[in-house]
N, C-alpha and C positions, 0 to 999 in steps of 0.2 A: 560074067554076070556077078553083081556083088549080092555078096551071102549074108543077111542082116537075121540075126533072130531077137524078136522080142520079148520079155516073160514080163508079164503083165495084165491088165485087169482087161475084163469080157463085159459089156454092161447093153442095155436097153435105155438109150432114154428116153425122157417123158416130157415132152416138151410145150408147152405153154408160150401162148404170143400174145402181150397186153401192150397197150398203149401207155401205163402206167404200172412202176412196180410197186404190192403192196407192203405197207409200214405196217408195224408190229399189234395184231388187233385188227386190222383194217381189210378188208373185202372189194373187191375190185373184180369190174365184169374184162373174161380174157376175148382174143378176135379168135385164137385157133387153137387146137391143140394134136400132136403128131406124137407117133411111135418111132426113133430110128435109130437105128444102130451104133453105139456110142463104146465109152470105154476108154481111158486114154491108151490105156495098151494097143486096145483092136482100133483104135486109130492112128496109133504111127506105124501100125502093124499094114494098114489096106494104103495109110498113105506110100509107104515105102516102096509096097508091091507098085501100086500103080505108078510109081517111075522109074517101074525096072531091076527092082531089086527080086531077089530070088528070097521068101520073107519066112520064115519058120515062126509060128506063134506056141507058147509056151503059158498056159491058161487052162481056166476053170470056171465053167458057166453051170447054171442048173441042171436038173433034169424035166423040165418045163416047158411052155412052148417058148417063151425068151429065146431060151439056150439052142431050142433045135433051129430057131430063126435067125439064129447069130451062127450059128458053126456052118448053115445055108449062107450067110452072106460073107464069110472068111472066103469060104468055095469058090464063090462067084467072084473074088477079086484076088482069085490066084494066091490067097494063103494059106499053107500046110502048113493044118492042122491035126497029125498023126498026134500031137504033146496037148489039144485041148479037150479033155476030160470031162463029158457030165456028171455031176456029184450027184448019187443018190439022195433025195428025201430031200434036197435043198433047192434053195429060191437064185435063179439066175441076179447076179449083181444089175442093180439101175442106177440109174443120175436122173435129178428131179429138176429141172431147167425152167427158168421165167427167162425170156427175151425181153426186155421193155427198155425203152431210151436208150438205143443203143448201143445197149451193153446184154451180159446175162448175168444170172444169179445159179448156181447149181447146188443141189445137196444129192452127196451121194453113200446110198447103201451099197456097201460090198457084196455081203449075202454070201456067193460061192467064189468072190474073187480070194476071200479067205485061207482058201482051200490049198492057193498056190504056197505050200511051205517049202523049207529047203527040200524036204527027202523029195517030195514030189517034182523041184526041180534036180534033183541028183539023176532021177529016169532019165532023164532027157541031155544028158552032158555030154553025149558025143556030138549033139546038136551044137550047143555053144559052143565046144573045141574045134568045132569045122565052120568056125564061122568070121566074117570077115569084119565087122562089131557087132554088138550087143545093147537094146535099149532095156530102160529098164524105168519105172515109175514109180510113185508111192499109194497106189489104189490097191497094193497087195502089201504083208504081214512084211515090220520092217527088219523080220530077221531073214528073212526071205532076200531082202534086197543087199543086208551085209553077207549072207551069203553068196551072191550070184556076182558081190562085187571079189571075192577072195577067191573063186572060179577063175572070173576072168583073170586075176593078179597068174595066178597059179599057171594058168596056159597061154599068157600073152595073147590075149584076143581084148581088143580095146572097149571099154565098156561106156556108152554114154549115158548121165542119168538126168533125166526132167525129174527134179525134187517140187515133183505136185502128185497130188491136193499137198500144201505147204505146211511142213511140220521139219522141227530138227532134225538133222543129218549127221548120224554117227561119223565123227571122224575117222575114221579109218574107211568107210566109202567114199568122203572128201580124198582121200589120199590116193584110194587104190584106182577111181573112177578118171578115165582119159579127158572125158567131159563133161560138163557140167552145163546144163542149160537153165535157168531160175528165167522166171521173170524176178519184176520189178518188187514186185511184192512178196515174192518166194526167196526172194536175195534177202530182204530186210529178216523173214524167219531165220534164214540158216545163220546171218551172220551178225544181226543183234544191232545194236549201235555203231558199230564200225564205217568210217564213209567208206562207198562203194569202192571211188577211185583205189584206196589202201587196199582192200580187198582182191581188186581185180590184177593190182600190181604184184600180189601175193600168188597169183594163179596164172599165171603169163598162157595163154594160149589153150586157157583149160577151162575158163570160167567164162562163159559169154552170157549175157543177161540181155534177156529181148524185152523191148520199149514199143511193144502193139505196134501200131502203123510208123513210128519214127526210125524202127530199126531193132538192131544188134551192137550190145557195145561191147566189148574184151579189150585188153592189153596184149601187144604184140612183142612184149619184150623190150620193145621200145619205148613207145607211147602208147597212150588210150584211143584207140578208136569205135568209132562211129558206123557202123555198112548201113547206112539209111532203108529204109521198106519202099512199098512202092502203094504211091496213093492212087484207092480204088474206092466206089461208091460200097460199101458195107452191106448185107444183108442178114447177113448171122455169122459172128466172130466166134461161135464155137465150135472148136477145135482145131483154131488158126495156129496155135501151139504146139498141138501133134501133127500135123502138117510141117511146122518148120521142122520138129525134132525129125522124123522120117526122113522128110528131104534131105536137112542136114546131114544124118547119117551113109545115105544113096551117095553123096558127091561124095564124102572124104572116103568112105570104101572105094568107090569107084578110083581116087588118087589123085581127084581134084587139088588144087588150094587151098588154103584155110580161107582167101577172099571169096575166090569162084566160088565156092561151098556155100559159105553164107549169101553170097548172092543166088545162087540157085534158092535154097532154103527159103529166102525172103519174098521170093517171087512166085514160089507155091504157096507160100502160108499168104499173099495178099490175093491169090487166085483164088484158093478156097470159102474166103469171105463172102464170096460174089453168091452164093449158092444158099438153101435151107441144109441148115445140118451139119451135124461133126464132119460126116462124111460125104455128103450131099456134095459138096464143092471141092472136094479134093481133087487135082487136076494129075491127068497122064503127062507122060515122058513129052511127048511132043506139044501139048499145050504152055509148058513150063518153057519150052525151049524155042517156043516158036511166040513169046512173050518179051523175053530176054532180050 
C-alpha cells in the first residue's frame, strides 16, 4: 500500500449556489447554501485515501465545532490524523464558495491552517521519512512549505507541490519539488510572462499544468504533450484539482507510469465533478478503475 503524507490546510466550507455570480456592489438572491468539508490539504488528503493510499495528514484546525467536524470526517475516510492538532483559542480555517455558471469563485480564511509552521512540522518527520511521496499546498505559512520541501531534499522522499491558492514560489522549492502541478492560471503566477511551452521544456517531466476538462500538458523530454480529460456533465468542479493531485500521487507511488498516472489522475478528478462538493465526488479505487 502506497504511504502518501500530506501537510496542508483543514478548512470548512461555506458554499453558496446562485444562478448568477454577484458583481461588485450588487446583491443577488442565492438557490442553496451547504457546510462541507473542504481544505485543499484535507482534500487530497481523503481523495488519496479513498484510492487506496495509506494517507497521514499533517494539519491544524480549531478548537471549534468546524475542527471536531473535520478531524470526524478525516476518521471516517481512513485518514490518520495522530499530526492534526486542535489550536487553542482559535478559529477552524474556511473557504467561502459561490457556485454560479458553471464555474466557482472562493475566498479563503486560513485561521488555524496558520498554525502549521516548520517546528510543528519538525514533530511529525518520522512521518514524512517513511513515506512514499509527499503533497504539499499554499493554504499554510510559505515558510512552512520551503521547509517541508528541504525535508523531502534531505531524505529523498519525492515531494509534489499544487502551488494554490496562486502566489510566487521560492525557488529553491521550484528546484528541490519532484512535482509540480499549476494549473493554467497558477502557471501564469509562478512563471510571469514566459510562454508556457519554454517553461515546461525547462522542467521535463516535473511541471504538468492541468487545463480543467481538456487535460494535462508537460514535456516528456521529448516533446509537449497533451493526456486529454475525460468529458462528463459538471456539477460542482470544486475540488476537481485535489482530486487529480491525490490521485496523481496514489499511481506514481504505487509505480505506475508517468502516462497511466495521469490518466488514472484525469479520470478521478472528471469523476469527482459529477457530485456537490470538494469532497462529495471524490471517487474509490474501484469506481476509477472500473471508469478507465
Amino acid at each position: 500500500m502506497a504511504k502518501i503524507t500530506v501537510v496542508g490546510s483543514t478548512a470548512m466550507d461555506l458554499v453558496v449556489t446562485t444562478s448568477k455570480r454577484p458583481g461588485a456592489g450588487e446583491t443577488v438572491l442565492g438557490e442553496s447554501f451547504k457546510t462541507v468539508p473542504g481544505g485543499k490539504g484535507a482534500n487530497q488528503a481523503v481523495a488519496a485515501a479513498r484510492l487506496g493510499a495509506e494517507v497521514s495528514m499533517i494539519g491544524c484546525v480549531g478548537d471549534d465545532h468546524f475542527g471536531q467536524l473535520l478531524l470526524s470526517n478525516y476518521k471516517s475516510n481512513g485518514v490518520i490524523t495522530d499530526n492534526v492538532e486542535p489550536v487553542t483559542g482559535m478559529e477552524t480555517g474556511t473557504a467561502h464558495i459561490v457556485l454560479a455558471e458553471g464555474d466557482n469563485s472562493i475566498v479563503v480564511v486560513k485561521a488555524a491552517n496558520d498554525r502549521v509552521t516548520p517546528a510543528y512540522v519538525d514533530r511529525a518527520v518520522d512521518v514524512i521519512k517513511a513515506s512514499d511521496i509527499v503533497l504539499i499546498q499554499q493554504e499554510i505559512p510559505e515558510e512552512t512549505v520551503i521547509h517541508v520541501s528541504e525535508l523531502c531534499a534531505k531524505y529523498n522522499v519525492p515531494l509534489m507541490l499544487n502551488p494554490a491558492p496562486a502566489r510566487p514560489v521560492p525557488q529553491v522549492v521550484v528546484e528541490k519539488a519532484a512535482y509540480i502541478t499549476p494549473n493554467e492560471h497558477e502557471a501564469a503566477i509562478l512563471f510571469g510572462d514566459e510562454q508556457l511551452g519554454e517553461v515546461l521544456r525547462r522542467y521535463p517531466n516535473k511541471l504538468f499544468v492541468t487545463e480543467g476538462k481538456n487535460g494535462v500538458r508537460y514535456f516528456d523530454g521529448t516533446q509537449e504533450v497533451l493526456v486529454p480529460g475525460y468529458k462528463v456533465e459538471a456539477v460542482d468542479t470544486t475540488g476537481a484539482g485535489d482530486t487529480f493531485n491525490g490521485a496523481f500521487a496514489v499511481a506514481l507511488a504505487e509505480g505506475m507510469s508517468l502516462q497511466n498516472s495521469l490518466k488514472f489522475a484525469n479520470r478521478a478528478a472528471s469523476l469527482s465533478v459529477m457530485k456537490f462538493g470538494a469532497q462529495g465526488g471524490m471517487p474509490t479505487r474501484s469506481e476509477v478503475e472500473g471508469s478507465l
